[in-house]
C-alpha positions in Angstrom: -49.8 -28.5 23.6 -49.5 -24.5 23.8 -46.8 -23.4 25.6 -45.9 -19.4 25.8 -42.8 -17.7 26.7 -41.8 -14.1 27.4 -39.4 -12.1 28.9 -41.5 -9.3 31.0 -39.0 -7.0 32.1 -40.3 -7.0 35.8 -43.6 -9.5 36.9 -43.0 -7.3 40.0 -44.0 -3.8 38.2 -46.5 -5.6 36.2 -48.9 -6.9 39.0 -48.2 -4.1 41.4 -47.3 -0.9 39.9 -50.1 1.6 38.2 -48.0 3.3 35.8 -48.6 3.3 32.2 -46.1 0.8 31.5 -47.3 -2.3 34.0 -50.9 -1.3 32.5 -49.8 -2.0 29.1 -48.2 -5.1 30.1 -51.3 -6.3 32.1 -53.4 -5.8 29.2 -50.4 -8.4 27.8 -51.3 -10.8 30.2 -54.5 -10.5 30.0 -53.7 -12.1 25.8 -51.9 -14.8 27.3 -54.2 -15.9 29.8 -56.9 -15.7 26.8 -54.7 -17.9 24.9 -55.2 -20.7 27.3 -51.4 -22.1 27.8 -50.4 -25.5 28.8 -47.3 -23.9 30.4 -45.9 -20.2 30.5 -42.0 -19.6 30.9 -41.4 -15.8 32.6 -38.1 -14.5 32.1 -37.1 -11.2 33.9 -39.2 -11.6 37.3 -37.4 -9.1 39.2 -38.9 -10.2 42.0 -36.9 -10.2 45.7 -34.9 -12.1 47.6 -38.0 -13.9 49.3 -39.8 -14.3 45.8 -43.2 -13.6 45.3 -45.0 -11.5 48.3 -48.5 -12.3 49.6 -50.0 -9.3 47.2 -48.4 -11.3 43.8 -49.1 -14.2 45.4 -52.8 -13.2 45.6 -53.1 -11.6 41.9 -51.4 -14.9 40.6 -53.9 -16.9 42.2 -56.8 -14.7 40.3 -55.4 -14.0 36.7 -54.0 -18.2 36.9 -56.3 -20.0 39.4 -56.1 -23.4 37.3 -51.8 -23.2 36.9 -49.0 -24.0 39.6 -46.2 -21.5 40.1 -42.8 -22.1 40.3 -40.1 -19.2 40.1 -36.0 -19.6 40.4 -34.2 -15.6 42.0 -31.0 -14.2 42.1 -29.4 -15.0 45.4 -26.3 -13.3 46.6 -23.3 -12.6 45.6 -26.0 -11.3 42.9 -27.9 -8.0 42.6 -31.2 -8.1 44.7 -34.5 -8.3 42.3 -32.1 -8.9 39.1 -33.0 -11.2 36.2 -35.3 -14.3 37.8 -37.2 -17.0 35.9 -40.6 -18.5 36.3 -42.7 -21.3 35.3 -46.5 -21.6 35.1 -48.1 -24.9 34.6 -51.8 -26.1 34.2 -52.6 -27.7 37.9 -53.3 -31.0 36.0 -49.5 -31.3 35.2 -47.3 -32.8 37.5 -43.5 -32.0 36.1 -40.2 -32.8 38.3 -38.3 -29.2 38.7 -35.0 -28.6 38.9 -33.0 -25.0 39.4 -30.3 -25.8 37.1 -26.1 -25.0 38.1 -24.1 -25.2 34.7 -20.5 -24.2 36.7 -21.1 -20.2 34.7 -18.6 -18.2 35.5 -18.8 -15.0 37.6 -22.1 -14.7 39.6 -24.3 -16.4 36.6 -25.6 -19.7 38.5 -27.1 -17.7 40.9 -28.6 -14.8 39.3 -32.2 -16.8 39.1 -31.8 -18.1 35.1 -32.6 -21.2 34.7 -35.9 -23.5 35.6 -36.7 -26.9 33.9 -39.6 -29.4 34.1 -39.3 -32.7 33.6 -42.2 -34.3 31.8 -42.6 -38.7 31.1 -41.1 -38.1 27.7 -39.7 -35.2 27.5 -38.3 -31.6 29.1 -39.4 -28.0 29.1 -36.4 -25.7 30.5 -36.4 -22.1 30.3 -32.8 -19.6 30.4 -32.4 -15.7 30.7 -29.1 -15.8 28.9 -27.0 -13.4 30.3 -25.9 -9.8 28.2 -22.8 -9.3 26.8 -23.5 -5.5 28.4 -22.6 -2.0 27.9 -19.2 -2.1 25.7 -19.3 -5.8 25.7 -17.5 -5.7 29.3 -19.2 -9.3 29.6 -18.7 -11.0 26.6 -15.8 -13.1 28.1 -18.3 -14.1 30.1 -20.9 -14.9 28.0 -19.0 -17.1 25.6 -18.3 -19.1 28.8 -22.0 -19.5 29.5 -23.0 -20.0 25.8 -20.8 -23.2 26.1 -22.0 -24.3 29.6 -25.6 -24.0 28.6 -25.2 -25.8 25.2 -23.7 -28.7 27.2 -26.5 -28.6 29.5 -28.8 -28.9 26.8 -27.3 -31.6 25.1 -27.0 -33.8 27.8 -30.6 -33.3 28.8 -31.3 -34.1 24.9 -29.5 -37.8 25.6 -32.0 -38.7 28.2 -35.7 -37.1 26.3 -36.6 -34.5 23.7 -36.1 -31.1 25.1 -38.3 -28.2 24.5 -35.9 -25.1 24.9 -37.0 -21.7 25.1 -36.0 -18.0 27.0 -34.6 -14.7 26.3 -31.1 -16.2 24.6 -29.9 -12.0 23.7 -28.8 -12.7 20.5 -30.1 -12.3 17.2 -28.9 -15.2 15.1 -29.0 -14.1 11.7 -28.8 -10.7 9.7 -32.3 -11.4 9.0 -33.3 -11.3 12.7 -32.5 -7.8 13.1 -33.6 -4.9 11.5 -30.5 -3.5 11.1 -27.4 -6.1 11.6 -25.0 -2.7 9.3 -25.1 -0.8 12.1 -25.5 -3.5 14.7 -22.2 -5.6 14.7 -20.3 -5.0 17.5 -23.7 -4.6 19.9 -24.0 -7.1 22.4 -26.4 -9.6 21.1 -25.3 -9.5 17.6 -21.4 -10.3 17.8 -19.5 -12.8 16.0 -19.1 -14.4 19.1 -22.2 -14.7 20.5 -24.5 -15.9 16.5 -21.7 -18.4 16.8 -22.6 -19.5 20.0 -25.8 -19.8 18.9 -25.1 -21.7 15.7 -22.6 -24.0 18.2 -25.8 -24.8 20.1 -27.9 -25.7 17.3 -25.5 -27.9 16.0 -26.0 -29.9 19.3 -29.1 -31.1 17.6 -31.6 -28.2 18.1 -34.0 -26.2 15.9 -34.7 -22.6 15.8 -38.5 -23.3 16.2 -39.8 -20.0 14.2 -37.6 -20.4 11.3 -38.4 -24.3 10.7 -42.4 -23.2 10.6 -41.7 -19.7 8.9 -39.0 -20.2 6.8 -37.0 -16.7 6.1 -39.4 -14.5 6.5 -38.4 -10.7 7.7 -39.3 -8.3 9.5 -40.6 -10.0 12.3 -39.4 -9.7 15.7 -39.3 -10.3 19.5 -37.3 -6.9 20.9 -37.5 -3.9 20.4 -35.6 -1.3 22.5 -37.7 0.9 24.9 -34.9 3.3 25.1 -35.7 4.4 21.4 -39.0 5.8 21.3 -39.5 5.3 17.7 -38.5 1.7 17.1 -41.5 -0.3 17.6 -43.5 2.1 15.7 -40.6 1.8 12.7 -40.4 -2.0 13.2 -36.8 -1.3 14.6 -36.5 -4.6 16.2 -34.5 -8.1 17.1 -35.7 -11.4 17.0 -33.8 -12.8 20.5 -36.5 -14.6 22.0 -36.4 -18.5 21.0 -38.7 -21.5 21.2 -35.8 -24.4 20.4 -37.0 -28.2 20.5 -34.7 -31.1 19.8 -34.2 -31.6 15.8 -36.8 -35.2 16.4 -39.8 -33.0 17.8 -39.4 -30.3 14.8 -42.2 -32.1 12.5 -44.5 -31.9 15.6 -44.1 -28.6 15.6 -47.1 -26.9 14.2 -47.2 -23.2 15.1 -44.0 -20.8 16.5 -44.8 -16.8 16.6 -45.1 -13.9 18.1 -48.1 -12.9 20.7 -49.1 -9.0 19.5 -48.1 -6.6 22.4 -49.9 -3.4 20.9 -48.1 -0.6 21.8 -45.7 -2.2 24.5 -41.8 -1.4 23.6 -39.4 -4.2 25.1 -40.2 -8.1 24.4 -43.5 -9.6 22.9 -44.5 -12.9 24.1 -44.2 -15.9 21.7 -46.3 -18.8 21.7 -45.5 -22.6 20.5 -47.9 -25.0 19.4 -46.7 -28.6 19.3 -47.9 -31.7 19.0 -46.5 -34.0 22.3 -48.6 -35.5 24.9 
């Protein structure tokens, strides 16, 4: 089974809008659809209140006309077209969804986050973790939700196998960042949240890319579009996961990186695993 994930930064501007930007990240779409995915997990949709419009409607239907769409949006007290999640699956597949609540504090549960299919034997559930922000104002916060989720996961892990994936905005390790010396009190690279992160591997998860690739460097999923320079320096974070519950790891036989050319922001990542 392949199974792709990737945060987008806007499905809206990438099927609609004409600037240079969406073009670049239609020619990224274009890669994943050529890679022939059993299921695709969207992070980042920005889509309204409504979800998708006739005209995405329409352009899904002709770059996917074998998958089934489902998509989760940020509802108010939230920010219109903010974060939002989305699931593609091939037509054949006929998972249960749920729009998961894990009691987050703030606005969190309904900021569009969280999808998961349900599958005979096992799950597939996709997060946009929420940021720490701008001077750490939602850190607080974010602990909160790091222990929430982790729960969440876990006790979907005592029913099946989970396969676990999203934008989790952290980098883990000092080897998932190209720079953790200058990094350590950025959101996505505190204390805090890497032991949040290590908290929810404990739970009985595996960091999918490091069990297949060992510790390799210089290999990562972000890289800041604000710094024009960094993709082309390999200025990057690895924050984009493909987790599966420590008994499916040996099944696991590819977990990388799509190539996003030129793109600055996330790179897709694709996950190759044996399970029916």
């Amino acid at each position: 089974m392949r199974l792709i994930s990737w945060n987008i930064d806007s499905l809206n501007a990438t099927l609609t809008s004409d600037s240079a930007r969406a073009v670049m990240s239609r020619e990224v779409m274009n890669n994943i659809v050529e890679q022939d995915p059993e299921v695709i997990a969207i992070q980042e949709t920005k889509l309204p209140r409504t979800g998708p419009t006739k005209k995405h409607e329409g352009i899904l239907n002709d770059l996917f006309p074998d998958y089934e769409y489902v998509w989760c949006i940020s509802e108010e007290p939230a920010r219109k077209s903010y974060a939002g999640t989305m699931f593609l699956y091939k037509n054949h597949l006929k998972p249960s969804i749920t729009y998961p609540k894990i009691d987050a504090p703030d606005t969190m549960d309904v900021e569009g986050r969280m999808i998961t299919l349900e599958f005979g034997d096992f799950y597939v559930s996709q997060v946009y973790t929420p940021n720490a922000g701008s001077g750490l104002v939602r850190l607080e916060e974010r602990q909160q939700w790091d222990e929430k989720y982790a729960e969440y996961l876990s006790s979907l892990d005592e029913k099946k196998p989970v396969i676990a994936t999203g934008d989790f905005n952290v980098a883990h390790k000092e080897i998932d960042i190209a720079h953790p010396d200058r990094n350590h009190l950025s959101a996505g690279f505190t204390d805090e949240e890497r032991e949040g992160f290590t908290q929810l591997l404990n739970k009985g998860f595996t960091d999918t890319f490091r069990y297949v690739n060992g510790d390799v460097t210089g290999q990562y999923s972000w890289w800041n579009q604000r710094a024009k320079t960094s993709k082309v320096n390999n200025s990057g974070w690895r924050i984009d996961y493909w987790l599966v519950s420590d008994r499916l790891a040996d099944k696991v036989k590819k977990s990388d990186m799509l190539d996003s050319g030129e793109r600055q922001d996330h790179t897709p990542l694709v996950l190759d695993i044996d399970i029916d």
